[in-house]
Every structure is written in C-alpha cells, then in structure tokens.
Backbone bond lengths (Angstrom), bond angles and torsions (degrees), N, CA, C in turn:
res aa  C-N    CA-C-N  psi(-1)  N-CA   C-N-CA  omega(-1)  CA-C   N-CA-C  phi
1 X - - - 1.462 - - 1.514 110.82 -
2 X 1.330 127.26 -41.75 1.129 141.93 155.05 1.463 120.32 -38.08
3 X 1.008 104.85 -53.10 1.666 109.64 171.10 1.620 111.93 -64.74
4 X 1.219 110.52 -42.94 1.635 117.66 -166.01 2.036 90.95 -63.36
5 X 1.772 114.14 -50.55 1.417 103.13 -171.35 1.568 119.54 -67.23
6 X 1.197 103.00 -15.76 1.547 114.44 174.56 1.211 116.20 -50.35
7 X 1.598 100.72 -68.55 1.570 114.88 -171.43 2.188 103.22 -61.49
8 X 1.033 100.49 -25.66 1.653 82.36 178.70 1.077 98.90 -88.93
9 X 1.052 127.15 -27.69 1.761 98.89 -178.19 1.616 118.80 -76.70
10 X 1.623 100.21 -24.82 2.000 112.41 165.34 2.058 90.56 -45.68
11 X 1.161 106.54 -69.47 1.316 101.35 -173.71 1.501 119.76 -41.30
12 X 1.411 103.71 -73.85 1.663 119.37 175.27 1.801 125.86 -28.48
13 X 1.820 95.60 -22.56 1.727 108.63 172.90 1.705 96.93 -64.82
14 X 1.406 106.80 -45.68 1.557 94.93 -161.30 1.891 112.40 -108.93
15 X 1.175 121.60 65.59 1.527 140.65 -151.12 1.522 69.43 -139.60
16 X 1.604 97.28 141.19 1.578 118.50 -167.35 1.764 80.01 -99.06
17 X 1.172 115.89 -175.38 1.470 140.48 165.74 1.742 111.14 -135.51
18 X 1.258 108.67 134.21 1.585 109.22 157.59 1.498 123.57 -130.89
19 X 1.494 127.09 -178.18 1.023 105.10 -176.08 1.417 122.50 -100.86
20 X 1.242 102.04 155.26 2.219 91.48 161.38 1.459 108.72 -121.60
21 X 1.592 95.01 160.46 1.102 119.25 -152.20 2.260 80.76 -84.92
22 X 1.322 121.54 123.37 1.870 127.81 -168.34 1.647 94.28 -67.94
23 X 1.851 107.10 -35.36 1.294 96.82 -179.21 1.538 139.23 -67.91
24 X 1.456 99.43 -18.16 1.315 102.59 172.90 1.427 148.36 -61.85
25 X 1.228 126.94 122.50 1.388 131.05 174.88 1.646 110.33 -17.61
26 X 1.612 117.87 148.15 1.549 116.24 152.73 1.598 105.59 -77.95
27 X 1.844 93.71 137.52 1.781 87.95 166.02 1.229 95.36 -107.18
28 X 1.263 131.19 111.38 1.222 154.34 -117.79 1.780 92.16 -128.08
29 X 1.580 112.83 -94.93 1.038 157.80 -123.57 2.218 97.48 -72.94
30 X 1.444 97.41 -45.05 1.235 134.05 -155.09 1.313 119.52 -96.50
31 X 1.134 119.66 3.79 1.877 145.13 -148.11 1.674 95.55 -101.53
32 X 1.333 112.25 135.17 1.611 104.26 -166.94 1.304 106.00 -90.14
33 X 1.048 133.06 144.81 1.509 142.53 174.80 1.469 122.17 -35.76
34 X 1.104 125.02 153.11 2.042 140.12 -157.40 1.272 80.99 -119.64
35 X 1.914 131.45 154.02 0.919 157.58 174.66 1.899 80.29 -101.32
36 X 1.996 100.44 148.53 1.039 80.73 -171.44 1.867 109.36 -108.06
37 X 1.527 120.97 48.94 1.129 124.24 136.41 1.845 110.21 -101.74
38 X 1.495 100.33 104.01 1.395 122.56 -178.57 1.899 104.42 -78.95
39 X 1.365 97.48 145.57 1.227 98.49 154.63 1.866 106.88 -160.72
40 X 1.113 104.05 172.39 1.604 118.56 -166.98 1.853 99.78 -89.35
41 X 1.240 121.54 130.70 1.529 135.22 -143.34 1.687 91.53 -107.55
42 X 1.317 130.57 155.47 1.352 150.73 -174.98 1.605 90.57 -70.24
43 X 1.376 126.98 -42.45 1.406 114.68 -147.60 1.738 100.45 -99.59
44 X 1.363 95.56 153.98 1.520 107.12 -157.20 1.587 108.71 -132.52
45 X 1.339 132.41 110.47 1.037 125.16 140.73 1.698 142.66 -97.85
46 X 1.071 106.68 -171.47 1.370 106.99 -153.71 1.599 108.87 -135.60
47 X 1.230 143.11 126.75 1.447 146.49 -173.02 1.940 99.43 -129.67
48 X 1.241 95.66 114.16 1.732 103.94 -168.29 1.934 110.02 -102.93
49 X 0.998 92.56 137.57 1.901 92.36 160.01 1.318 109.23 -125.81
50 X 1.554 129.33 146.68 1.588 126.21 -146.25 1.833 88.44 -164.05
51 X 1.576 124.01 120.27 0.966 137.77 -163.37 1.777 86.25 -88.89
52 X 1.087 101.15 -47.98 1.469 107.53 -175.27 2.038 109.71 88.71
53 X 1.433 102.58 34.78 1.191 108.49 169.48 2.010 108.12 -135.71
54 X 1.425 99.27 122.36 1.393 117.59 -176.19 1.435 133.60 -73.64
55 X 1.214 87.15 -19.42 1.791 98.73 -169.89 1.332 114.89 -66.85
56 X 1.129 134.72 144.35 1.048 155.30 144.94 2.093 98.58 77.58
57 X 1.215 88.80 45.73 2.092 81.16 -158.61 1.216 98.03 -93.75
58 X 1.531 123.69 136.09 1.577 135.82 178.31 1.572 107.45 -48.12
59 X 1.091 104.39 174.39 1.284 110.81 155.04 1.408 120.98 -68.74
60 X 1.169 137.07 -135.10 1.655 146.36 -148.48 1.552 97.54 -135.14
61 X 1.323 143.08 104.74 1.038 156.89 -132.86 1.868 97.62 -149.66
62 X 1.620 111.11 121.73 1.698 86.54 -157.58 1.919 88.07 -153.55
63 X 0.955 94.65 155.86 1.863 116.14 149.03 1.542 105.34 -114.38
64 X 1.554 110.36 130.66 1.404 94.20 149.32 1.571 107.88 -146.99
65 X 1.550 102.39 98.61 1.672 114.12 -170.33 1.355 109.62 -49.53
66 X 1.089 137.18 -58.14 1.409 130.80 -145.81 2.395 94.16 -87.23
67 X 1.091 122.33 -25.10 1.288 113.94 -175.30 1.636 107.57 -78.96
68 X 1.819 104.26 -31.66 1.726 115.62 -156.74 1.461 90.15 -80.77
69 X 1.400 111.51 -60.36 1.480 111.91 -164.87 1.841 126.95 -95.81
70 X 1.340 103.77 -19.94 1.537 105.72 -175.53 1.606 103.14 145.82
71 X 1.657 110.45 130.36 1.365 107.35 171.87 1.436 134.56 -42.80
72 X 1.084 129.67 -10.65 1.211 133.55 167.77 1.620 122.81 -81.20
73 X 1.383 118.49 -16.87 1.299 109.04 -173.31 1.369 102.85 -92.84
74 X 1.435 102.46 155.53 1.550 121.52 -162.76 1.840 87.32 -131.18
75 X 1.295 104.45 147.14 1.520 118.49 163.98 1.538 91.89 -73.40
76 X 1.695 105.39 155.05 1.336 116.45 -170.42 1.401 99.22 -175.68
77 X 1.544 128.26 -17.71 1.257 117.08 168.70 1.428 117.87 -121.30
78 X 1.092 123.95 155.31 1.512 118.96 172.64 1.557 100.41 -132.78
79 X 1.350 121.86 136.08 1.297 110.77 157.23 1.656 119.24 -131.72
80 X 1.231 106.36 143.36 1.710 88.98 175.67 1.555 99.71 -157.23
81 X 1.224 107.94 -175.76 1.690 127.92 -121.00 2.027 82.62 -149.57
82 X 1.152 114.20 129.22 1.353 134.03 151.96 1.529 139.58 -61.14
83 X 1.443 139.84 132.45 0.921 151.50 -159.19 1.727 94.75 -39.48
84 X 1.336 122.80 170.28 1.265 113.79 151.27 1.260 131.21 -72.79
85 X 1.226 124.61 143.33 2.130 113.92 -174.51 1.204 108.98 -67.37
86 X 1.214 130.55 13.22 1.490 122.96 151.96 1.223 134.10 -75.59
87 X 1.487 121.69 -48.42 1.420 153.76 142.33 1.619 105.29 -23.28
88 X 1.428 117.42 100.15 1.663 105.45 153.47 1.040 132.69 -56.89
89 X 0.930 116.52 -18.84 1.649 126.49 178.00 1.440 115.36 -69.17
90 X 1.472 112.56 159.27 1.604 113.24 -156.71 1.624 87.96 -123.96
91 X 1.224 115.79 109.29 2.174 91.77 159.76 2.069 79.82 178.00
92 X 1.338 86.71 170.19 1.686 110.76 -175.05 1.962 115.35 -64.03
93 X 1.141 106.44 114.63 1.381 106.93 -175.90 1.162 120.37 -111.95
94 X 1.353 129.77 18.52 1.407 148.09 155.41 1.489 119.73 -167.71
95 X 1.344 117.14 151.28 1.657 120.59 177.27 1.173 106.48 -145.49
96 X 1.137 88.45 157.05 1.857 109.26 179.48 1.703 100.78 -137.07
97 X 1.314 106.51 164.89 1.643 110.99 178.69 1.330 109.69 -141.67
98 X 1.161 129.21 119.81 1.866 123.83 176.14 1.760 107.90 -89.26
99 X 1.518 117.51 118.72 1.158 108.57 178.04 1.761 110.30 -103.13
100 X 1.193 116.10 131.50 1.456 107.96 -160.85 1.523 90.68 -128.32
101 X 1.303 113.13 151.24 1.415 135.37 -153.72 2.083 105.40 -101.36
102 X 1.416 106.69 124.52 1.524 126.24 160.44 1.081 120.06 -77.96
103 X 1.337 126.92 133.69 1.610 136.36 -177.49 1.887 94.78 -79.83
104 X 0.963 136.77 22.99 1.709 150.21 -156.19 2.035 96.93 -36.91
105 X 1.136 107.84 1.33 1.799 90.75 159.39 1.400 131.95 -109.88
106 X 1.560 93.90 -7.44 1.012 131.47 156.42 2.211 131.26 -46.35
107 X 0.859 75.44 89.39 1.853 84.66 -178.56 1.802 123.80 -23.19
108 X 1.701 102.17 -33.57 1.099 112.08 -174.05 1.487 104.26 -115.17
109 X 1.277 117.77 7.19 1.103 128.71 170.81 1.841 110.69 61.87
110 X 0.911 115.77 36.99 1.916 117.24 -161.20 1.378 99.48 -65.23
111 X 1.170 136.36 152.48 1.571 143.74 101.41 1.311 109.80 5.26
112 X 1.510 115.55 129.20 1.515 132.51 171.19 1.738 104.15 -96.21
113 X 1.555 120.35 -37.87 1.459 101.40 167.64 1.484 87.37 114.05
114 X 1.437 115.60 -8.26 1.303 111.42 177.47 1.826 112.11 -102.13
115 X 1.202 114.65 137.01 1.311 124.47 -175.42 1.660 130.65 -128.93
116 X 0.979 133.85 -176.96 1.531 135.03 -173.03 1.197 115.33 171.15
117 X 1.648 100.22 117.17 1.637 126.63 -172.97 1.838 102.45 -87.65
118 X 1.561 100.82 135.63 1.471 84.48 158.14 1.843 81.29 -147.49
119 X 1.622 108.58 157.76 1.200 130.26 155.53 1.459 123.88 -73.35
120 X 1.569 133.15 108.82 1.518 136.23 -162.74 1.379 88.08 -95.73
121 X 1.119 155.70 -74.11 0.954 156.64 176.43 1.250 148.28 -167.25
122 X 1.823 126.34 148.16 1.072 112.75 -142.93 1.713 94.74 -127.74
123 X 1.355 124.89 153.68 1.624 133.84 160.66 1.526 106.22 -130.28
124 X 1.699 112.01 -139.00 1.386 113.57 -175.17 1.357 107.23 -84.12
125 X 1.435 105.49 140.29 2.136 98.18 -165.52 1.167 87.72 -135.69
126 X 1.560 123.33 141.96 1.761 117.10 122.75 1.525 126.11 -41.75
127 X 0.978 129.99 162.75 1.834 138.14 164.30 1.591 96.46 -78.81
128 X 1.434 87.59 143.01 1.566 103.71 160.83 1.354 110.95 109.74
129 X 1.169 114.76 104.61 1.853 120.51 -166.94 1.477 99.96 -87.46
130 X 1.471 104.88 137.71 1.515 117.06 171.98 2.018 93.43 -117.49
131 X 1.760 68.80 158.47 1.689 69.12 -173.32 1.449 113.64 -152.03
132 X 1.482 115.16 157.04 1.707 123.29 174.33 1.078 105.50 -103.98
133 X 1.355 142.49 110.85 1.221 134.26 118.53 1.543 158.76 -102.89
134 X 1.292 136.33 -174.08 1.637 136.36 -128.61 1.513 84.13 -131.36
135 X 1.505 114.49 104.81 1.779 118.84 178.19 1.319 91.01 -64.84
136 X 1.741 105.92 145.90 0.591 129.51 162.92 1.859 131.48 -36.50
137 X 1.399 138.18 136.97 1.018 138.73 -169.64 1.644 106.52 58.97
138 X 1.160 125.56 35.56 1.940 142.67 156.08 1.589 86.09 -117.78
139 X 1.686 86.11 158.87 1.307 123.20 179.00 1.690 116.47 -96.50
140 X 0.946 151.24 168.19 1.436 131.73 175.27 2.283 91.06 -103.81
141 X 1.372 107.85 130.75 1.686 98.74 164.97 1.234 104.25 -131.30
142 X 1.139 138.50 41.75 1.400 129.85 176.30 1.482 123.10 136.74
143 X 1.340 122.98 170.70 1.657 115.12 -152.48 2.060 85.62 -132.43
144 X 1.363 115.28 159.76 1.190 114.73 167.41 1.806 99.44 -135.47
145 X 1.338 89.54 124.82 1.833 102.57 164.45 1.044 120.03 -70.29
146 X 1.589 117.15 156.99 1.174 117.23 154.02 1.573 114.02 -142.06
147 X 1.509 105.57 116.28 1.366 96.54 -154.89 1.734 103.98 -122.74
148 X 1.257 123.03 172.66 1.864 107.73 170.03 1.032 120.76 -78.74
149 X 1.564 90.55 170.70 1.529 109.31 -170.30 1.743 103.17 -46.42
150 X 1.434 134.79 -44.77 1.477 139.06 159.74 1.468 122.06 -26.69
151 X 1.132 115.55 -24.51 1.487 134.44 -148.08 1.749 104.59 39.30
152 X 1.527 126.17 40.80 1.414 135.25 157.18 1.370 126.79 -57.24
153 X 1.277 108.46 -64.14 1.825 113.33 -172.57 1.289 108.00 -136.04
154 X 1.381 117.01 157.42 1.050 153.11 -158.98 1.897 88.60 -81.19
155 X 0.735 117.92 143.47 1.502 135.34 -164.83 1.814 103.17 -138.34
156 X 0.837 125.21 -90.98 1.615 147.85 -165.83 1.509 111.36 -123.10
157 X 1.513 110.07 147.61 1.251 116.24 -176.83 1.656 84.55 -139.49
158 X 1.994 115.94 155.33 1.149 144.07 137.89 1.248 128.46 -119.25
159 X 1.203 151.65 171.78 1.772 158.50 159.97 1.417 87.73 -118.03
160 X 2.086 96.33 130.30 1.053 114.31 157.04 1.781 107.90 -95.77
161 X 1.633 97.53 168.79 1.772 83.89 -176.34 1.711 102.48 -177.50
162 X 1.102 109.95 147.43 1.363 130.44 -150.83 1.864 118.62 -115.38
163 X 1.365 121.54 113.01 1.553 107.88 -179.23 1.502 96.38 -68.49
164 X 1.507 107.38 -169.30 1.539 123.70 176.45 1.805 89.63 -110.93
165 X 1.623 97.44 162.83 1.411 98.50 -168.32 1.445 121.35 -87.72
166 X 1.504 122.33 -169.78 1.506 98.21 -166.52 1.645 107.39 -81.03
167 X 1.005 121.03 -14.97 1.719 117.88 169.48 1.656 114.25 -83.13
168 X 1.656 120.59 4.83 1.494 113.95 -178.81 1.692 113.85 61.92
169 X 1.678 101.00 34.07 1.763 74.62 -171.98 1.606 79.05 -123.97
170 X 0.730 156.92 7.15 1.781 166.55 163.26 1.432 111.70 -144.76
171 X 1.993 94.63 157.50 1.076 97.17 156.75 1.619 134.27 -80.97
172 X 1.190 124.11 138.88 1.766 106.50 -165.01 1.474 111.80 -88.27
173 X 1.426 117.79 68.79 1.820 126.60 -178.70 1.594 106.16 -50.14
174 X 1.597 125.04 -6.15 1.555 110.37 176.36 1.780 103.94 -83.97
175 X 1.885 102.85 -4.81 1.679 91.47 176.09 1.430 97.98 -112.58
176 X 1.067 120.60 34.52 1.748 107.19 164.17 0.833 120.09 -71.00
177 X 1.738 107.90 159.96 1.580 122.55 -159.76 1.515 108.98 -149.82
178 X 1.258 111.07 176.44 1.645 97.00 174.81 1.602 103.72 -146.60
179 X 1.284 110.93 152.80 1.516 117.20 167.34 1.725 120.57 -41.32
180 X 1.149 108.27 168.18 1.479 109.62 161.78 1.514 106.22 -93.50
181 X 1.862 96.99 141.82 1.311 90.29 175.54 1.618 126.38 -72.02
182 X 1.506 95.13 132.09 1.778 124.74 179.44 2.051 93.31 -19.33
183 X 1.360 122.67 -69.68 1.020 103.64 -140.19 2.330 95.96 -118.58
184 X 1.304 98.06 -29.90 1.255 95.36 -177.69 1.570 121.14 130.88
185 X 1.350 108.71 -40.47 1.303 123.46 -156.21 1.357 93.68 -68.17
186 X 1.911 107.78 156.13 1.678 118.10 -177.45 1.588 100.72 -77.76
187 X 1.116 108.68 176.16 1.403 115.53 157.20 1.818 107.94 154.72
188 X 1.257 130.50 162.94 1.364 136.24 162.60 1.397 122.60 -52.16
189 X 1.182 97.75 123.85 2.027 121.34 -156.09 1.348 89.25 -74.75
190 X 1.701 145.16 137.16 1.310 150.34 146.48 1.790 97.78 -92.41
191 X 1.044 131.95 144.14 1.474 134.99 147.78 1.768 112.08 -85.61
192 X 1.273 126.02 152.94 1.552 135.54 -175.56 1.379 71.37 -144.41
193 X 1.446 131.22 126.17 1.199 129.76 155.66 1.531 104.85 -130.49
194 X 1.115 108.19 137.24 2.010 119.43 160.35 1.268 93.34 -60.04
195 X 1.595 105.63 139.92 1.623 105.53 140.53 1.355 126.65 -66.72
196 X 1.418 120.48 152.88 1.448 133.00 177.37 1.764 112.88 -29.75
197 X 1.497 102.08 123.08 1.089 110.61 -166.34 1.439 136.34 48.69
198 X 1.240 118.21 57.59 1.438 144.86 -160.34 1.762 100.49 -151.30
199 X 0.786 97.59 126.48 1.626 105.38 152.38 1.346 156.03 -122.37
200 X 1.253 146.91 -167.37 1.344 136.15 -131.09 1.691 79.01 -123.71
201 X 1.634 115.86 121.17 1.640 118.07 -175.82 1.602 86.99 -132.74
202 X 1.584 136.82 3.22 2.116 98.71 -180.00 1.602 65.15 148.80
203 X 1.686 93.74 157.12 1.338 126.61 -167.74 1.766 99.23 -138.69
204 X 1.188 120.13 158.62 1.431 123.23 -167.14 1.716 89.50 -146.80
205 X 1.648 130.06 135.11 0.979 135.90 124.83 1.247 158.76 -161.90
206 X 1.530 147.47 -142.63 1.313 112.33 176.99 1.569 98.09 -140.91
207 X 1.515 118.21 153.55 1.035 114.71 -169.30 1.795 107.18 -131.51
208 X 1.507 119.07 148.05 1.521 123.09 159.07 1.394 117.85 -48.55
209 X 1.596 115.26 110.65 1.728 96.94 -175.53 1.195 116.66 -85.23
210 X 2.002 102.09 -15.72 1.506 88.58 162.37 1.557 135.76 -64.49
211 X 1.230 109.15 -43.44 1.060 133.64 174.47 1.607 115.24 -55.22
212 X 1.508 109.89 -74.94 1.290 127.24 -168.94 1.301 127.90 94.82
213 X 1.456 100.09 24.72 1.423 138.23 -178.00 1.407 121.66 -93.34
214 X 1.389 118.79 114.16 1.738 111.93 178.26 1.282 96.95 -63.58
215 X 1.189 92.70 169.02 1.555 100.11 -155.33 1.998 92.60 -149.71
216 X 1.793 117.95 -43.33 1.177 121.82 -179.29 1.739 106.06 -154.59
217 X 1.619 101.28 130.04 1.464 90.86 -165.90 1.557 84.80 -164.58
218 X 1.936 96.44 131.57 1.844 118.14 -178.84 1.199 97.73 -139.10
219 X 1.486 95.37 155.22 0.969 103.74 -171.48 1.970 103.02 -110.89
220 X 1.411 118.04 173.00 1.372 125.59 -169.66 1.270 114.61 -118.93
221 X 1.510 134.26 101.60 1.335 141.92 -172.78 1.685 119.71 -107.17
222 X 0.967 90.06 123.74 2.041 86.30 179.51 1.350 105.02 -134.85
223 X 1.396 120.40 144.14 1.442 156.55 -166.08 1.359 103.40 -62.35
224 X 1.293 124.69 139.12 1.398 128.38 175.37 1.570 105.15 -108.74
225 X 1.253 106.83 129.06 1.209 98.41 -157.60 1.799 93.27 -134.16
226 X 1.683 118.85 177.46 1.498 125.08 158.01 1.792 122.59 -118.18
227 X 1.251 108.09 179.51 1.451 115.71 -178.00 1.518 96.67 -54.28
C-alpha cells in the first residue's frame, strides 16, 4: 500500500496546476459517476485569492497532504489563531492544517484514523486555536474566505465539504455543506471551490511579514479518479 501511495505522489510532483476562476458556480449536480474503487488522480488544480498587494510578501508557505504524507490524505482541518489584542485589526495571524488519511479502495471511502499536523504559518498571535473542521464521513471540496471590505487580508476561513452518495458511486455536491466559520469575524465571502468531484489535498500562501497579514492564498484540488 505504501508503494502504491508513493508512486502517486512520484506522479502528483509533476501534475501541472491551472487556474479557476473563485467566482464560479459548483457544477455540482451533473458530474459523471466514480467506480467505487476511488483513488486521488495525478492532475491538479488550483482556485487562488490574490489581495493584489506585494510588499513585504513571504515566500510560499504551504500544506500539501496528499504529496507530504501519502495519496490518500485530504486537508480536512484548518486551524488558526487571531491577530494579537494589540493590533486593531481583525484577520488570521497564524495557521495550521491537519491532513488525515482515506482508506481510497475502500467503497465507503472511510478514514484510516491516521493523521498529520503541520504549521503553515505563523506572525503576531493571541493563544488559543480556533478551528474548521470536515465531519466525519464528508469529503473536504473547497475553502471559503473571509476577507475586508479592501479585499487586503485574510479575516476568516471555513471548509466546504461533500458526503459520497447513497449508492457510493459519487460524491453527492447537491448535499454540500460547509464548516462554521473558524473564528467569527464579518467580512466579504471569497469562494475557492474544487471542481466537481475533485477534492481539497493542501493550501499554498503568502503572507505580509510586516504586517502578518495574508496577503495571497489557493487552494489545491485533485480529481478522484478509478483503475
């Protein structure tokens, strides 16, 4: 089994990325059916949010579950941490992501119970992690922003996310749902959506180090695919 996650992720290094357009609708409804030995597909897209301010921006700051840990893991947690209470400003000042592992030959597609924390990145924080997560037996398909009225910083994060249908042969995107948002705060909703039948594998972004402000942040979707 080990060998089998290897070789996709050997593949998954060299899977192009393109972009999508955040505004677009899910085509949900219309998505052709999964054989139900599932597995996670070489090809990779990408759904971006971009403040469109340069200054002072980190480098590339990332999760990417299914390459770090094994083709089966899907992002499914997000956690993050608030500005410092000094700072008037309202938006996310550190994240972390839990990538937790799919049994993907598996019919019902379950959770193995196995997981992996990594820290994406951190600036000036309060204590105390708030967090989004993907109930159990959902799929992770996409992330929702919440950013200011500026479209500047990253404010709030949710995971949208999808069961499989009642025959296991798709995911059923007409019952998607989404987390509660991580922290609370208002602000203008961005969508990051997977396309239909794709899922949520690692997030990439970059942040103000003066600040400690996201600044540009996509998310990483790959195709569920069969033998």
């Amino acid at each position: 089994m080990r060998t089998i996650r290897s070789a996709f992720a050997l593949i998954a290094l060299f899977a192009a990325g393109c972009a999508v357009d955040a505004a677009d609708p899910d085509l949900a409804v219309d998505a052709p059916n999964l054989s139900e030995n599932w597995g996670v597909g070489s090809f990779a897209v990408n759904a971006r949010w971009d403040s469109g301010l340069n200054a002072n921006l980190s480098a590339w700051q990332y999760i990417h579950c299914n390459l770090d840990y094994g083709f089966g893991y899907m992002l499914t947690d997000i956690n993050v941490y608030q500005e410092a209470l000094a700072d008037p400003s309202e938006f996310i000042a550190r994240m972390a992501g839990v990538c937790r592992e799919f049994d993907l030959p598996a019919p019902a597609l379950p959770r193995t119970g196995a997981l992996m924390s990594k820290t994406i990145f951190t600036a000036g924080f309060r204590a105390g992690a708030l967090s989004a997560q993907v109930p159990v037996n959902n799929y992770p398909t996409g992330l929702q922003l919440r950013v200011d009225s500026g479209n500047t910083r990253v404010k709030d994060v949710r995971i949208n996310y999808a069961p499989k249908n009642a025959t296991w042969t798709a995911l059923d995107l007409a019952s998607s749902s989404s987390t509660s948002w991580a922290i609370g705060y208002a602000g203008t909703t961005v969508n990051l959506s997977c396309p239909a039948q794709q899922v949520m594998t690692g997030l990439d972004l970059r942040y103000d180090t003066v600040t400690g402000q996201i600044r540009v942040l996509e998310i990483h979707c790959r195709e569920l695919t069969w033998p």
